[in-house]
ZADRENMI-806663 format. One record per atom (N, C-alpha, C, O, CB): x, y, z. Coordinates in steps of 0.001 Angstrom, whole numbers, padded with zeros to 6 digits, always signed. Glycine has a CB too. Example, Ala and Ser with C-alpha at 12.3 -4.5 7.8 and 13.67 -1.06 7.14 Angstrom:
<sites>
+013190-005690+007800+012300-004500+007800+013200-003300+007800+014236-003319+008465+011308-004473+009046+012850-002250+007080+013670-001060+007140+012900+000030+007870+013409+001138+008039+014084-000598+005725
</sites>
This chain:
<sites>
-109845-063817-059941-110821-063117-059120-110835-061650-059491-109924-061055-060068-110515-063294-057623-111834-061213-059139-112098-059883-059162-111503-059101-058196-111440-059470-057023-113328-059690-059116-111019-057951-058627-110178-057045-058079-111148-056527-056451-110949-056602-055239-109871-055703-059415-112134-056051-057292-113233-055861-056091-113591-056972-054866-113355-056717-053685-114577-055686-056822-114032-057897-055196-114286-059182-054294-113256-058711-053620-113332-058107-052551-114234-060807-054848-111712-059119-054558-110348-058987-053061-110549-057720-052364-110394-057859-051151-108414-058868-053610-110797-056713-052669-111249-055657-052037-112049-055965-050723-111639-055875-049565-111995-054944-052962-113063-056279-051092-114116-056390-049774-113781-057394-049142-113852-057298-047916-115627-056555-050006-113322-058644-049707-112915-059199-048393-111787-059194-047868-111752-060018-046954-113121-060257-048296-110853-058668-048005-109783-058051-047112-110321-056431-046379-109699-055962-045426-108304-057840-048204-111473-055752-046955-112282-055132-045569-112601-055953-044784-112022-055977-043698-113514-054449-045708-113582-056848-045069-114304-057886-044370-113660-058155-043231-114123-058100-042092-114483-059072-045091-111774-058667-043817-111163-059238-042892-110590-058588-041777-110383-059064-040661-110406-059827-043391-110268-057043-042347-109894-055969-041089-110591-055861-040277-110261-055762-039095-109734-054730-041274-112289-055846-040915-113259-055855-039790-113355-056340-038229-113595-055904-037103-114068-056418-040269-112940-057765-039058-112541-059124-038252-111946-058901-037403-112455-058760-036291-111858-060099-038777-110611-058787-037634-109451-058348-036338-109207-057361-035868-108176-057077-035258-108298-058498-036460-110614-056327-036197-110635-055295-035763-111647-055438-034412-111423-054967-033297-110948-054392-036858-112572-056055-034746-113565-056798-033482-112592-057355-032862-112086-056415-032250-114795-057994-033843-111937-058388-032599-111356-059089-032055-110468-058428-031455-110524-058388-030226-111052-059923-032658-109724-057938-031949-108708-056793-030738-109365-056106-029712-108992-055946-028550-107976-055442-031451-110987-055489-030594-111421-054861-029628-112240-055789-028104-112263-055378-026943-112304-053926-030438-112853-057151-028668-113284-057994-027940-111792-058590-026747-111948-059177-025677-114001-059082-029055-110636-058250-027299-109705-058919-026111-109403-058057-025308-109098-058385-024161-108430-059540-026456-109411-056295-025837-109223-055061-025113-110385-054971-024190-110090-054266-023225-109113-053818-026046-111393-055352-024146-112746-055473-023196-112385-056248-022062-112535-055924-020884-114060-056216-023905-111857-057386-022548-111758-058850-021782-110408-058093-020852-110506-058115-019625-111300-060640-023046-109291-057500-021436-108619-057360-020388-109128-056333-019622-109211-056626-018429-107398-057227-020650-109535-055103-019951-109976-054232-019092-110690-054326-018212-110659-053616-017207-110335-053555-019466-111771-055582-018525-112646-056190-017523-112049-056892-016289-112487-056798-015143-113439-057134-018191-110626-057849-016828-109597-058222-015964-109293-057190-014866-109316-057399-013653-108419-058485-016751-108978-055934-015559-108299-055001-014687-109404-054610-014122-108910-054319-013033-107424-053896-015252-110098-054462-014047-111612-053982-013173-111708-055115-012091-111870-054681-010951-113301-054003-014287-111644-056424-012212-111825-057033-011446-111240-057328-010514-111683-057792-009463-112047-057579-011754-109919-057034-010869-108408-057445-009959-108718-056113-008774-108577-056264-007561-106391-057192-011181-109078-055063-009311-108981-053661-008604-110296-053629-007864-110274-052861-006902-108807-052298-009679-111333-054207-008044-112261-054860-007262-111955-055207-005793-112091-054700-004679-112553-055976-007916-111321-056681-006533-110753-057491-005402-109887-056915-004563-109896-057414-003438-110123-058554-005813-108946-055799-004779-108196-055706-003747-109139-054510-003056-108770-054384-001888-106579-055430-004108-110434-053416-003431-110762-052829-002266-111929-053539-002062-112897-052779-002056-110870-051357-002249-112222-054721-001890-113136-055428-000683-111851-056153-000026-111871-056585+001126-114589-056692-001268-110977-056221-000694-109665-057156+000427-109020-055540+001376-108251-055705+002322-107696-058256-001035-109336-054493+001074-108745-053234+001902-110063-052882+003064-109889-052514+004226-108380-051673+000655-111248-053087+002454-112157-053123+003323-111628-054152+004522-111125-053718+005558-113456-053491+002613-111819-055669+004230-111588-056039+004790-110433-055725+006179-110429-055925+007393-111681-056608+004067-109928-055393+005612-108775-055430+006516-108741-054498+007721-108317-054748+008849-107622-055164+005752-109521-052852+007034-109714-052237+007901-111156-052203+009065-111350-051630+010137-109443-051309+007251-111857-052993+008332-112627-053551+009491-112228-054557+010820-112589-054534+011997-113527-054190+008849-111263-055490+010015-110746-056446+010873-109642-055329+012303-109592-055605+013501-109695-057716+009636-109202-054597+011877-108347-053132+012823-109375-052714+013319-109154-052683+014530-107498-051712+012005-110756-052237+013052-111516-051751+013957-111641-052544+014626-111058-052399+015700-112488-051276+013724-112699-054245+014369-112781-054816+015546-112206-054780+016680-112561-054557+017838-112735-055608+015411-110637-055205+015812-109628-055196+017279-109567-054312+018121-109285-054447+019312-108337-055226+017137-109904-053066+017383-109555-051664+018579-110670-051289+019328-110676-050436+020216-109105-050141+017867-112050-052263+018759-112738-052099+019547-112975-053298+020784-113394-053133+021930-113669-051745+018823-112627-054308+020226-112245-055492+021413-111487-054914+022715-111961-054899+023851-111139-056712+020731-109909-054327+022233-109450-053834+023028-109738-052681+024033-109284-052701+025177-108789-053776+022545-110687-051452+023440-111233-050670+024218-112064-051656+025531-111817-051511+026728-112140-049734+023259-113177-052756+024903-114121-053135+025734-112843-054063+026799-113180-054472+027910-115563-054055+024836-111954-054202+026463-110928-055517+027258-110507-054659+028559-110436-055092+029709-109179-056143+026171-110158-052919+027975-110238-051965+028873-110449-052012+030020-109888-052342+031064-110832-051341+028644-111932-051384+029454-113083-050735+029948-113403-051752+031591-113485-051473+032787-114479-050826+028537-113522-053242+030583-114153-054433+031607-112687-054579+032805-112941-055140+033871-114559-056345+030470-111401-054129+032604-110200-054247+033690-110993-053094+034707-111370-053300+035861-108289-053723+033003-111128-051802+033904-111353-050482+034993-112621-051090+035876-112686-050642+037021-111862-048714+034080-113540-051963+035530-114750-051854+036138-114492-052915+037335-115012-052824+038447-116027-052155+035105-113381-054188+036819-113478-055051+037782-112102-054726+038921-111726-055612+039689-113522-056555+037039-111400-053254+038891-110809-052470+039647-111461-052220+040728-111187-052614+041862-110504-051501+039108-112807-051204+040210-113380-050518+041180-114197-051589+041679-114165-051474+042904-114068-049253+040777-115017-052716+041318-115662-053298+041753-114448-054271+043046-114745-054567+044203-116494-053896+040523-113442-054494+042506-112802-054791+043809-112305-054322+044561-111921-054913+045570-112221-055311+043881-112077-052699+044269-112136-051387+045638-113350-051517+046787-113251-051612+048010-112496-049642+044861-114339-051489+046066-115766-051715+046895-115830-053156+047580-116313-053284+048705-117149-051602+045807-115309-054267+046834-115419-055686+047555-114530-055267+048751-115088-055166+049843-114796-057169+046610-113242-055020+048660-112079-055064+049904-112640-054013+050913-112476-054310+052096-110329-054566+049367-113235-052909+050663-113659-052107+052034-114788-052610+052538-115030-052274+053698-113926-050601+051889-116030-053761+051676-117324-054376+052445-118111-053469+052035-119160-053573+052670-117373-054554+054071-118180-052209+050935-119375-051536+050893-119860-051587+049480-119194-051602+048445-119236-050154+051407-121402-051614+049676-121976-050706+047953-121824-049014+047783-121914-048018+048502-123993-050894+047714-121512-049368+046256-121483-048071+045987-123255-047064+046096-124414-047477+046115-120749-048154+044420-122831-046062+046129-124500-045116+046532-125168-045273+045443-126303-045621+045771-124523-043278+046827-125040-045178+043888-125419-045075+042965-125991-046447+042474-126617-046639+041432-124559-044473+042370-125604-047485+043561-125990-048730+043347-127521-049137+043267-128102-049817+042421-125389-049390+044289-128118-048343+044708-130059-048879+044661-129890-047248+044583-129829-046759+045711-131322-049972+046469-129826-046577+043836-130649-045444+043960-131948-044985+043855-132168-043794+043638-130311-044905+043450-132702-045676+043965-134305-045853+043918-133937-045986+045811-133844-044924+046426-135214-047641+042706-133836-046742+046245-133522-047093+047686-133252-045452+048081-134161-044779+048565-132031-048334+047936-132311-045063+047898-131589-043758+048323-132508-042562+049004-133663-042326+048653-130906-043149+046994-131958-042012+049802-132878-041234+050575-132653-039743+050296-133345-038897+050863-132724-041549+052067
</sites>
């Protein structure tokens, strides 16, 4: 063979595994993009799931204080004033 031929195709062939390294360096980086993805919609997640709760718990509150006063007003027999205020004089 010709000196040249071996020449070019052992470029040829660097070429080769020169794509290819670079095609698996894509593929993992793409890996790593995806993994790092996944964990901030899994961090989203999570901190939404903490709001709910803290907002469940505010309303779990809120609804104790109301059925307090509403049974202050049951045990003395009266409405509160603010109740018909259209009525109100």
């Amino acid at each position: 063979m010709n000196f040249f031929i071996v020449l070019t195709l052992f470029e040829q062939l660097i070429k080769v595994e020169k794509n290819c390294f670079e095609q698996e360096n894509m593929e993992r980086k793409k890996a790593e993009y995806v993994e790092k993805m996944k964990n901030k919609v899994a961090e989203i997640h999570r901190l939404a799931e903490e709001k709910r709760a803290n907002v469940k718990a505010q309303k779990r509150e809120e609804f104790l204080g109301v059925e307090e006063t509403a049974e202050k007003f049951r045990s003395r027999g009266v409405t509160p004033r603010k109740f018909f205020a259209c009525f109100s004089a």
